[in-house]
Backbone as numpy.savetxt, mean C-alpha at the origin, in Angstrom:
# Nx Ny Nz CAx CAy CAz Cx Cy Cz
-21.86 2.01 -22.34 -21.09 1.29 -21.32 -21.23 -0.21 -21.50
-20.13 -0.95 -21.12 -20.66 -2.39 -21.12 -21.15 -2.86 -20.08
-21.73 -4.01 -19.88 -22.58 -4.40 -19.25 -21.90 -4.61 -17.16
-20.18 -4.79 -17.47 -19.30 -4.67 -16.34 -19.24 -3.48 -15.90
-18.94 -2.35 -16.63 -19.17 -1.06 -16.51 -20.27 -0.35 -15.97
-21.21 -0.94 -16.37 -22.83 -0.55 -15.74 -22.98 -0.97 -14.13
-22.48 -2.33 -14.06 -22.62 -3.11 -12.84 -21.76 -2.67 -12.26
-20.79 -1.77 -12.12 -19.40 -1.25 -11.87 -20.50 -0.19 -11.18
-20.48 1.14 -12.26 -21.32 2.01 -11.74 -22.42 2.09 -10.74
-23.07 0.88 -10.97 -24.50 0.76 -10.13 -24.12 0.52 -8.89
-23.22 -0.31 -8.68 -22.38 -0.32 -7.32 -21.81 0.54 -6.40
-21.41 1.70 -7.45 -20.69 3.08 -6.96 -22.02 3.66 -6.32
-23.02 3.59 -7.24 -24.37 4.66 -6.57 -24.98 3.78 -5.70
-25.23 3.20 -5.61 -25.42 2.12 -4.13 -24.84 2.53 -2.93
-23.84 2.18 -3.08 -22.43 2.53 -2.05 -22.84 3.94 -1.77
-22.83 4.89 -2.35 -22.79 6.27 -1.59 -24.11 6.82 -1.66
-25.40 5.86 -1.95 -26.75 6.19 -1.38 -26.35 5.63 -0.08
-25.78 4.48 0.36 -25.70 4.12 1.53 -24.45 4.55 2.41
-23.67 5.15 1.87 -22.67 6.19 2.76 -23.45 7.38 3.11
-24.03 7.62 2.18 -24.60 9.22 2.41 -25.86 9.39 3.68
-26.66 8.07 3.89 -27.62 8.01 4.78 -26.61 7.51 6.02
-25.48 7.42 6.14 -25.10 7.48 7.47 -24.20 8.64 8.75
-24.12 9.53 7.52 -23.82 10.42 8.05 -24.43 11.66 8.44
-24.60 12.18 9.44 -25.37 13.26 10.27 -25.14 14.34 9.66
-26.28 15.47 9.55 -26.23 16.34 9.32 -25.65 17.76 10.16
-26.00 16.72 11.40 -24.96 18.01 12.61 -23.20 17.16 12.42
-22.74 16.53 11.57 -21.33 16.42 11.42 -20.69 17.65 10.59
-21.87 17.44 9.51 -21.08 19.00 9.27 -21.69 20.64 9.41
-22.56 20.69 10.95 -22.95 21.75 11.04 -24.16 22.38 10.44
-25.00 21.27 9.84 -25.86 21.12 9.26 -27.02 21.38 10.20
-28.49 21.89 9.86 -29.56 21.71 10.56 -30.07 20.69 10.35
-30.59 19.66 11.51 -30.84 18.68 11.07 -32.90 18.89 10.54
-33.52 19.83 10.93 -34.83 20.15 10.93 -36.12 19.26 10.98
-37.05 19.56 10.66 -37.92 18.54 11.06 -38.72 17.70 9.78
-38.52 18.80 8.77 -39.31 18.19 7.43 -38.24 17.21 6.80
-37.18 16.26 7.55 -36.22 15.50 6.47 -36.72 14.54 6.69
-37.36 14.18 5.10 -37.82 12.78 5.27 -36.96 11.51 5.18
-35.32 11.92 4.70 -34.84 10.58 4.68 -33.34 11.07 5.80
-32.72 9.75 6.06 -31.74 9.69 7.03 -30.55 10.33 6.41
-29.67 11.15 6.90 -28.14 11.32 6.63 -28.16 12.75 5.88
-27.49 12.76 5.24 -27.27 13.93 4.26 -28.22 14.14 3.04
-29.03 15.04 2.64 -29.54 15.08 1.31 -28.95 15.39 0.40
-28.99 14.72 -0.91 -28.04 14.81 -2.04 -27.64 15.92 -2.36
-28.15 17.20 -2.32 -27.86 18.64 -2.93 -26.71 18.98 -1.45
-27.05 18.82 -0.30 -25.85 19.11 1.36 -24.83 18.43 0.45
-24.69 17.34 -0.07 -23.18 16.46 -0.41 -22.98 16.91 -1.52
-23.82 17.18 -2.42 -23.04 18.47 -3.53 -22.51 19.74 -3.25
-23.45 20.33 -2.27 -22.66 21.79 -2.08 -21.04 21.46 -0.85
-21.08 20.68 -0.22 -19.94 19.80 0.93 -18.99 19.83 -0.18
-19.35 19.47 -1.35 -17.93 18.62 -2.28 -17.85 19.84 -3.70
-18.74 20.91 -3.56 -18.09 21.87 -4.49 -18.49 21.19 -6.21
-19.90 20.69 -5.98 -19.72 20.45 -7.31 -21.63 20.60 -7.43
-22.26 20.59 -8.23 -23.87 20.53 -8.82 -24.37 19.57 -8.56
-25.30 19.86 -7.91 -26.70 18.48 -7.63 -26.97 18.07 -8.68
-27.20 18.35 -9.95 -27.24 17.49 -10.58 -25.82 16.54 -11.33
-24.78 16.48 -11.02 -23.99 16.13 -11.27 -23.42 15.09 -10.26
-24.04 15.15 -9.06 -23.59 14.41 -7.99 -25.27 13.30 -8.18
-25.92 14.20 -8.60 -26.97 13.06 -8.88 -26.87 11.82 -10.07
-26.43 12.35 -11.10 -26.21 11.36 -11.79 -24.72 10.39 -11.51
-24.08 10.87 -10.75 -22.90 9.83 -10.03 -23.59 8.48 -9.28
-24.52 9.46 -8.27 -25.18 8.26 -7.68 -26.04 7.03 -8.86
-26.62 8.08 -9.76 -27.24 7.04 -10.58 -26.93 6.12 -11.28
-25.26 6.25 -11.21 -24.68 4.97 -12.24 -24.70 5.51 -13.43
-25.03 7.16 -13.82 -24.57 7.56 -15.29 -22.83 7.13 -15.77
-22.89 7.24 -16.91 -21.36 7.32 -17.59 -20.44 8.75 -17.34
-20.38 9.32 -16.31 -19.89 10.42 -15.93 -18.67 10.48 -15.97
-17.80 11.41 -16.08 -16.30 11.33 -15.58 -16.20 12.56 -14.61
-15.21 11.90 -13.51 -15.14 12.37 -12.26 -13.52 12.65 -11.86
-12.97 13.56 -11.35 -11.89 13.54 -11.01 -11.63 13.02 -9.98
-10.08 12.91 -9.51 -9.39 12.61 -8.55 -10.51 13.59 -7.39
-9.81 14.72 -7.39 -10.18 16.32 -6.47 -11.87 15.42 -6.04
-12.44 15.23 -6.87 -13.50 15.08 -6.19 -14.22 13.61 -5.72
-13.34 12.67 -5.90 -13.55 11.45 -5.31 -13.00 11.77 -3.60
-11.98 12.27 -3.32 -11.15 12.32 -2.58 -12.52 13.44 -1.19
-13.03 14.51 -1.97 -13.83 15.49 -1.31 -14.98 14.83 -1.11
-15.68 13.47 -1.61 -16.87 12.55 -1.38 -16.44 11.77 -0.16
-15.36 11.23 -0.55 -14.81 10.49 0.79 -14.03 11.09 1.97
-14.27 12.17 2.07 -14.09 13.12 3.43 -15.61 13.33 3.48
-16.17 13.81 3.10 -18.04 14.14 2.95 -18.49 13.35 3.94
-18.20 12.06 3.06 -19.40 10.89 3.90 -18.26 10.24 5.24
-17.29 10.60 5.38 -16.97 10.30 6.74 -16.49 8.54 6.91
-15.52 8.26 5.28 -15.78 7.18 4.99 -14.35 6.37 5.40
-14.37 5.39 6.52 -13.06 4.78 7.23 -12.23 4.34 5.89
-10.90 3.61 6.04 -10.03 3.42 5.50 -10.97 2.24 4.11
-11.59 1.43 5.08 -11.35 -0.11 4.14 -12.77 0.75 2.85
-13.66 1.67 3.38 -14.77 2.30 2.67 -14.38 2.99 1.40
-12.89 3.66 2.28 -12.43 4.59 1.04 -11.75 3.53 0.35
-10.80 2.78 0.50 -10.59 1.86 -0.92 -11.56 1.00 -1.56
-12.70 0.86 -1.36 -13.68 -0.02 -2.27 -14.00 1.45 -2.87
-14.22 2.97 -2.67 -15.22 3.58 -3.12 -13.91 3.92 -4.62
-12.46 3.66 -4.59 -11.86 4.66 -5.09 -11.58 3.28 -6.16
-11.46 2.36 -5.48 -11.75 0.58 -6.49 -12.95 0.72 -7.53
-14.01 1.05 -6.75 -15.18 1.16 -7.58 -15.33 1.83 -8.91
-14.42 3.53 -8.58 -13.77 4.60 -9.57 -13.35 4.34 -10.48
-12.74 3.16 -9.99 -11.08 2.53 -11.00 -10.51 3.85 -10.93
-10.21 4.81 -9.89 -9.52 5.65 -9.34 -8.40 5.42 -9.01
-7.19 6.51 -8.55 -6.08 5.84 -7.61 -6.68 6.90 -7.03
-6.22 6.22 -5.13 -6.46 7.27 -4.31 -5.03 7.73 -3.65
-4.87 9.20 -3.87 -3.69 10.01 -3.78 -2.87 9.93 -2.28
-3.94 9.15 -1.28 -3.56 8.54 0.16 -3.25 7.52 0.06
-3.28 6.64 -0.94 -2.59 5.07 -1.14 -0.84 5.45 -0.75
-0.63 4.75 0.58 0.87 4.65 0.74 1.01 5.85 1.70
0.44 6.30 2.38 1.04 7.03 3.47 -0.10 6.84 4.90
1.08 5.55 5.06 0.37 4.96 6.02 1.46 4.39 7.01
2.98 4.86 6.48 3.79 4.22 7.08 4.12 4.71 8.34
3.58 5.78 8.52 3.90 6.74 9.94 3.35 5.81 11.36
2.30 4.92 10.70 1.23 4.47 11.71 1.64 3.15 11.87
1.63 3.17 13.52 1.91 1.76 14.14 1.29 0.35 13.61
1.73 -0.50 13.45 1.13 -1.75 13.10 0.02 -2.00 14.02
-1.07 -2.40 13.90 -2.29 -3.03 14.65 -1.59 -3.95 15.51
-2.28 -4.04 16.82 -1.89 -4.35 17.87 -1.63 -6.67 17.71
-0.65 -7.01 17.94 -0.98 -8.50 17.72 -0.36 -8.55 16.64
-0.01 -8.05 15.62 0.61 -8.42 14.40 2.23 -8.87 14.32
2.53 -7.96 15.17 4.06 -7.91 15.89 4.02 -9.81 16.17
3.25 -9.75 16.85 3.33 -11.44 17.57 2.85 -12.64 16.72
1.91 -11.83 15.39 1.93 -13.12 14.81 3.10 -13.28 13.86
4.20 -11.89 13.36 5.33 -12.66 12.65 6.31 -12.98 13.96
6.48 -13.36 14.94 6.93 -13.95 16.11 6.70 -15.31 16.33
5.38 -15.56 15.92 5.10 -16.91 16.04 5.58 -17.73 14.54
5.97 -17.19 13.58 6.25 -18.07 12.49 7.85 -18.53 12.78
7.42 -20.16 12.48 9.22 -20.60 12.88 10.17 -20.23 11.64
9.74 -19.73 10.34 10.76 -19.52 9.78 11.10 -17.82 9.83
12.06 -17.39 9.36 12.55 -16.16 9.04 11.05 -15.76 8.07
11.14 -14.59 8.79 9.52 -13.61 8.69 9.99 -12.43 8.64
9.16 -11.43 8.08 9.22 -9.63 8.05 7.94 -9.13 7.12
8.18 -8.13 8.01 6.74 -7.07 7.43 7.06 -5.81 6.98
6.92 -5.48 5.55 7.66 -4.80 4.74 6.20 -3.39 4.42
6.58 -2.43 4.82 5.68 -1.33 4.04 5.82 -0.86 2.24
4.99 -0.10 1.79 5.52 0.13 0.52 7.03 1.19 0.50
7.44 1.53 0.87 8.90 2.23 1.39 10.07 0.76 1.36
9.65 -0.50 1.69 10.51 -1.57 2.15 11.01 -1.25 3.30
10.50 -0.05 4.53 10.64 -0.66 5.54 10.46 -1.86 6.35
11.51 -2.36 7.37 11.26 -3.32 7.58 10.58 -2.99 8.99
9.06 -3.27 9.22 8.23 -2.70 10.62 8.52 -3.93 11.68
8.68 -5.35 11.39 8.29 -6.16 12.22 9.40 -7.38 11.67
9.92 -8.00 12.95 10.95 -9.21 11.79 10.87 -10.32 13.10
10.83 -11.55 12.69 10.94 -12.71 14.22 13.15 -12.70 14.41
12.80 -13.61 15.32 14.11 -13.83 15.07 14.84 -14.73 14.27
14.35 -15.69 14.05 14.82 -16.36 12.81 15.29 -15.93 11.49
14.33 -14.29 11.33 14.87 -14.03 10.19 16.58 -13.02 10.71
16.48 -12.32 11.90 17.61 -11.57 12.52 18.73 -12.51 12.41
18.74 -13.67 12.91 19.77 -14.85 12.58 20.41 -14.86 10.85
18.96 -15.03 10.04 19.32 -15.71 8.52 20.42 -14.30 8.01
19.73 -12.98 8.45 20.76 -11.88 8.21 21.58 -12.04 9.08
21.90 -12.39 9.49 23.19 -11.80 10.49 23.39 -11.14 11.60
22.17 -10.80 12.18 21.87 -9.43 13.67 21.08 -8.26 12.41
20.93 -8.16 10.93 20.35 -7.21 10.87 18.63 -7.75 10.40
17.68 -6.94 10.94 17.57 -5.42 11.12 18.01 -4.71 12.11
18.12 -5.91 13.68 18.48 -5.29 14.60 19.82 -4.38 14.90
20.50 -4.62 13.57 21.58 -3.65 13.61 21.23 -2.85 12.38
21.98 -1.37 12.44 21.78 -0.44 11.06 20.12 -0.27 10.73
20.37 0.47 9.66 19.04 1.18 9.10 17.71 -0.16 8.94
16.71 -0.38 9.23 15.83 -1.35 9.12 14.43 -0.78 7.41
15.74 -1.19 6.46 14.69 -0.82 5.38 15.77 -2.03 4.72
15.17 -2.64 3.43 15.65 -3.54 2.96 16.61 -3.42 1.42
16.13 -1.92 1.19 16.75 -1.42 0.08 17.88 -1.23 0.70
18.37 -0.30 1.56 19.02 0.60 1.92 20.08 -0.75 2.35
19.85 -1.88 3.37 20.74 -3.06 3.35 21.15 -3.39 2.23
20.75 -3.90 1.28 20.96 -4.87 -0.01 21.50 -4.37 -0.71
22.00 -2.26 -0.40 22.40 -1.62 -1.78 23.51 -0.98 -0.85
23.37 -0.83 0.86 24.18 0.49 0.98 25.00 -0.55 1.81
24.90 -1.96 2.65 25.00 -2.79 3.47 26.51 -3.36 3.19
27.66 -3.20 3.38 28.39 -4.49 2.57 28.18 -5.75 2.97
27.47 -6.35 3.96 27.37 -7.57 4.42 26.66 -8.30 3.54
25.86 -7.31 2.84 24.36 -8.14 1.90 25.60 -8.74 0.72
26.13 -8.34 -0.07 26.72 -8.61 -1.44 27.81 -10.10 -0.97
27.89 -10.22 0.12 28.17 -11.87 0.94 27.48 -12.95 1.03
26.27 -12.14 1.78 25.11 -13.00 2.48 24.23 -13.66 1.12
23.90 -12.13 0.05 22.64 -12.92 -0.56 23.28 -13.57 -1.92
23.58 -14.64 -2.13 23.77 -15.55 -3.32 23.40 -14.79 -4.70
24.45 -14.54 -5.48 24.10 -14.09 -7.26 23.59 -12.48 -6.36
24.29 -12.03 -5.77 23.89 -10.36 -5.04 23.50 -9.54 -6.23
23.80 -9.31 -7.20 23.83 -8.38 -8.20 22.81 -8.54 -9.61
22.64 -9.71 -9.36 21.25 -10.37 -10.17 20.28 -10.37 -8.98
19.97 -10.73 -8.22 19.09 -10.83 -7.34 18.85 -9.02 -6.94
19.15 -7.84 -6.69 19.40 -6.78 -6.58 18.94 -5.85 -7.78
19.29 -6.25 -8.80 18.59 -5.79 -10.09 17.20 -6.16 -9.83
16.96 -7.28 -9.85 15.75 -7.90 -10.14 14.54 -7.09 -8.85
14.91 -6.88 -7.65 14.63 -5.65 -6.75 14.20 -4.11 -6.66
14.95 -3.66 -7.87 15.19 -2.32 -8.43 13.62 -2.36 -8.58
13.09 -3.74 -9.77 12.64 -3.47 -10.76 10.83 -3.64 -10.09
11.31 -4.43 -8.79 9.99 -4.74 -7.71 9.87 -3.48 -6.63
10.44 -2.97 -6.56 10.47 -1.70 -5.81 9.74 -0.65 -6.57
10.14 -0.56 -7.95 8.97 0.68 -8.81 8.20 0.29 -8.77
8.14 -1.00 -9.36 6.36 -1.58 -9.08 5.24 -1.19 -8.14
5.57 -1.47 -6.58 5.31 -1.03 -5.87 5.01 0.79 -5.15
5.85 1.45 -5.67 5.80 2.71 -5.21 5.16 3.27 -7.09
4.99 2.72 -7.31 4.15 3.55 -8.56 3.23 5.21 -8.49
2.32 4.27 -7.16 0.99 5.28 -6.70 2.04 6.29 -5.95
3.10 6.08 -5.60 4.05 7.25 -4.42 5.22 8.00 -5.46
5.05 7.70 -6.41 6.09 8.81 -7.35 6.66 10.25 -6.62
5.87 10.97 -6.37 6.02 12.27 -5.85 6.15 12.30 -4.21
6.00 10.87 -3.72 6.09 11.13 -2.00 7.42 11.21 -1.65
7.34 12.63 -1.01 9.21 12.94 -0.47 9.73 11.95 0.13
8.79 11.43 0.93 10.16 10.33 1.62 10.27 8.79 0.32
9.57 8.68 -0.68 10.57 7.54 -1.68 11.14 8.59 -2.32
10.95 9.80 -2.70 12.02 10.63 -3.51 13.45 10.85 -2.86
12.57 10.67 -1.41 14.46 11.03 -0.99 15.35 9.49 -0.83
14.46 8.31 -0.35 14.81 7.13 -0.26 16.06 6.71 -1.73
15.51 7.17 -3.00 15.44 6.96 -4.01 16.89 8.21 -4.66
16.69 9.60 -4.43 17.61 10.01 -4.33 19.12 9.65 -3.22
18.90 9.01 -2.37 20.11 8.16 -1.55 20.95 7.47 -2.26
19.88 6.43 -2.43 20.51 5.29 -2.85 21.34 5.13 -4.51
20.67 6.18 -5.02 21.21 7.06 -6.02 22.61 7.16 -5.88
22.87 7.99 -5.38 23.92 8.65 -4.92 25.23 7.67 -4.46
24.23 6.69 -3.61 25.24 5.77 -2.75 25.06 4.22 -3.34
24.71 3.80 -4.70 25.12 2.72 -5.02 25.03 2.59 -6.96
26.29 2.61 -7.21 25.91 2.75 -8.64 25.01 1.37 -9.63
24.83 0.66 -8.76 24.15 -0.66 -9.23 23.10 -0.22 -9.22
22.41 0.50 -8.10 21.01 0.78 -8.16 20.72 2.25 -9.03
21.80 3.30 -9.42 21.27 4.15 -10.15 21.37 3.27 -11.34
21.85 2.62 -11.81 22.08 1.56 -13.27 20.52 1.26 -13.45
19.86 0.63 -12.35 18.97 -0.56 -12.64 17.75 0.96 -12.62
17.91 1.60 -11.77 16.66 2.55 -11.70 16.19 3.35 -13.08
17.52 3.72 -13.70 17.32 4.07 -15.20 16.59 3.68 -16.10
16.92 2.19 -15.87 16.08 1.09 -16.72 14.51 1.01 -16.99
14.19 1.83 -15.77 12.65 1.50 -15.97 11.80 0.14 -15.95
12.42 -1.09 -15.51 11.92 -1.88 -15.06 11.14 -2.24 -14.16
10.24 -2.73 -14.13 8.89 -3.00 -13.73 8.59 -4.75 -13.27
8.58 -5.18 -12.22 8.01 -6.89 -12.41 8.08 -6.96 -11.27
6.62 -8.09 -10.62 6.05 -8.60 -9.59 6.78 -8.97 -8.99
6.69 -8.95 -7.41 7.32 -9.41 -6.34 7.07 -10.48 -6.13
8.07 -11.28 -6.86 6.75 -13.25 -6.79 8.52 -13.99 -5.65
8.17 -14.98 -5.62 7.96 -16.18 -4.45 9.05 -16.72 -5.46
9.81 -18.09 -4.68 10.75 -18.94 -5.49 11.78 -19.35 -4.42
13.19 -19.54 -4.73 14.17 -19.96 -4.17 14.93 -18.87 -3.88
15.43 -18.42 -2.66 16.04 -17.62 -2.71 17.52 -18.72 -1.54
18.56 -18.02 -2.45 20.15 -18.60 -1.90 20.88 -17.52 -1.04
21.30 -18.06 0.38 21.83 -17.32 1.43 23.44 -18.04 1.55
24.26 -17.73 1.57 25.88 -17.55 2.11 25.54 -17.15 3.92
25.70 -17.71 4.65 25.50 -17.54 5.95 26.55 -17.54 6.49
27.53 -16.98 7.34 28.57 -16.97 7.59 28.80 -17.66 8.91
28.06 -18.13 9.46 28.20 -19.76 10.35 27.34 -21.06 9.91
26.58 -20.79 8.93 25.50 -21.84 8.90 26.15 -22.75 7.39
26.49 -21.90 6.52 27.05 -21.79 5.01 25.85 -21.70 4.48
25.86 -22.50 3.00 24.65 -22.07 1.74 23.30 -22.48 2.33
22.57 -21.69 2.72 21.12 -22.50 2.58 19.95 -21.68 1.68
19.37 -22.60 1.34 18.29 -22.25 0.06 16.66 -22.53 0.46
16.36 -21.33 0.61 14.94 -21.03 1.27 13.75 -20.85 0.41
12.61 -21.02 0.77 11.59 -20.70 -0.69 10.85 -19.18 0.22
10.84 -18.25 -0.49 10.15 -17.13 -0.26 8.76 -17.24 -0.93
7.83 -17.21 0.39 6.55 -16.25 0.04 6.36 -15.25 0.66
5.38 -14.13 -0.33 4.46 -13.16 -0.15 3.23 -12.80 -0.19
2.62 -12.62 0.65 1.42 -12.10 1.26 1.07 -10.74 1.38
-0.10 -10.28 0.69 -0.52 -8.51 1.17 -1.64 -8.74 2.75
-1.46 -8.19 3.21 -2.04 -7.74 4.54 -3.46 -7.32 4.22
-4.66 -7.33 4.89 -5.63 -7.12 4.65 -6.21 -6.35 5.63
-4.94 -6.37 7.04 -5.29 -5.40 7.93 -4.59 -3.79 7.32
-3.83 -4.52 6.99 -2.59 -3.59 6.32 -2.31 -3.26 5.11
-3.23 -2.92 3.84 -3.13 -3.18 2.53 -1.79 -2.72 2.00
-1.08 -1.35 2.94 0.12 -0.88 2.13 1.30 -1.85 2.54
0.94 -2.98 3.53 2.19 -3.58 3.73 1.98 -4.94 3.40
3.33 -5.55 3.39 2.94 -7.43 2.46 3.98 -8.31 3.70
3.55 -9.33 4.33 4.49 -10.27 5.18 5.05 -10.98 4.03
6.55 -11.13 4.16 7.36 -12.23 3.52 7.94 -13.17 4.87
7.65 -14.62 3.71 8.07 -15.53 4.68 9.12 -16.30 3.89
10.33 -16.62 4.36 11.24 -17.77 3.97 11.60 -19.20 4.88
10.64 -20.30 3.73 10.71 -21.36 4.45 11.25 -22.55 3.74
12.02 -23.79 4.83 12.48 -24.33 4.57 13.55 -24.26 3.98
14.77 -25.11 4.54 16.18 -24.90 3.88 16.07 -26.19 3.26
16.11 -25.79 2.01 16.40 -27.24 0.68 17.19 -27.87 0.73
């Protein structure tokens, strides 16, 4: 191993010596008895919990060079009873993907978030990995036109199924490609999740620009720059877009467009 790799590992067995001493042995029906000399679960309870050999769960903890599957990263972090932000450092640590990355969109935004894209004076929105749109001020309801508050509130589904968008957004069809190709990016880890398969089969169906660009297999970052609006009372204005990932929210990113140039 190299020396990152080691320090990688040693971190992993750290981490779940210290996940493992916090969880009770009456969580999972366990006796807790009187001869346990240390706190939480004993290493052989979290091997037989996760379906795999004490000694194999022992040398995980130890920072050996092991290889570990998905199936059983996923059965450690149900084990130890490990909250959201626990399970992405433990599955980071893996250099894992975790097969729950992205289905998170069902769940309400944390309370206050709503109000802090409310408080930004420019056109604001809070986008899940789907490109729903969860949260928008009004400034940005204006820069569109009344939408999200009118029609479907996802940003694909505007920009491809919308006719107002191919008006509103400046170079529509270059700017739209270039979308296609930030949208796979993003849903990478969700390949198989029915609702982008069906998102994806739609728009398919209902815009031949986007089955064009989806073919392509294009791939590239959701970065920041100038973006040009056709406003149909205001006329051209030219905004700089940034993006932000959420840290309450890892599957969702605030975009902000500020300043008209």
């Amino acid at each position: 191993m190299s020396r990152d790799d080691a320090a990688r590992r040693q971190a992993l067995g750290a981490f779940l010596r210290s996940a493992r001493a916090r969880v009770s042995p009456a969580d999972h029906g366990l006796p807790s008895g009187l001869r346990r000399r240390t706190p939480g679960l004993r290493r052989e309870e979290v091997a037989q919990l996760c379906g795999i050999s004490t000694t194999w769960y022992t040398w995980i903890e130890q920072g050996r060079d092991v290889s570990v599957s998905v199936e059983v990263w996923c059965r450690l972090a149900e084990t130890l009873r490990l909250a959201r932000a626990e399970r992405h450092y433990l599955f980071s640590l893996a250099e894992c993907t975790d097969p729950q990355t992205g289905h998170l969109d069902a769940v309400a935004l944390p309370d206050g978030l709503s109000d802090c894209v409310d408080s930004i004076r420019g056109p604001a929105y809070i986008l899940d990995q789907s490109w729903n749109v969860l949260a928008w001020n009004p400034a940005l309801q204006d820069l569109f036109d009344g939408w999200p508050g009118r029609g479907r509130a996802n940003l694909l589904h505007f920009i491809f199924m919308d006719p107002a968008a191919r008006t509103l957004v400046v170079d529509w069809e270059e700017r739209a490609s270039r979308v296609v190709a930030e949208f796979r990016a993003d849903v990478a880890t969700l390949a198989g999740d029915p609702a982008i398969q069906a998102l994806v089969a739609e728009l398919q169906a209902g815009s031949p620009l986007f089955a064009r660009c989806w073919t392509r297999q294009t791939v590239v970052e959701r970065e920041g720059g100038v973006r040009a609006f056709q406003h149909p009372a205001r006329g051209r204005l030219r905004l700089r877009q940034f993006t932000f990932r959420l840290a309450i929210r890892p599957d969702c990113k605030l975009v902000m467009l500020l300043g008209d140039l």
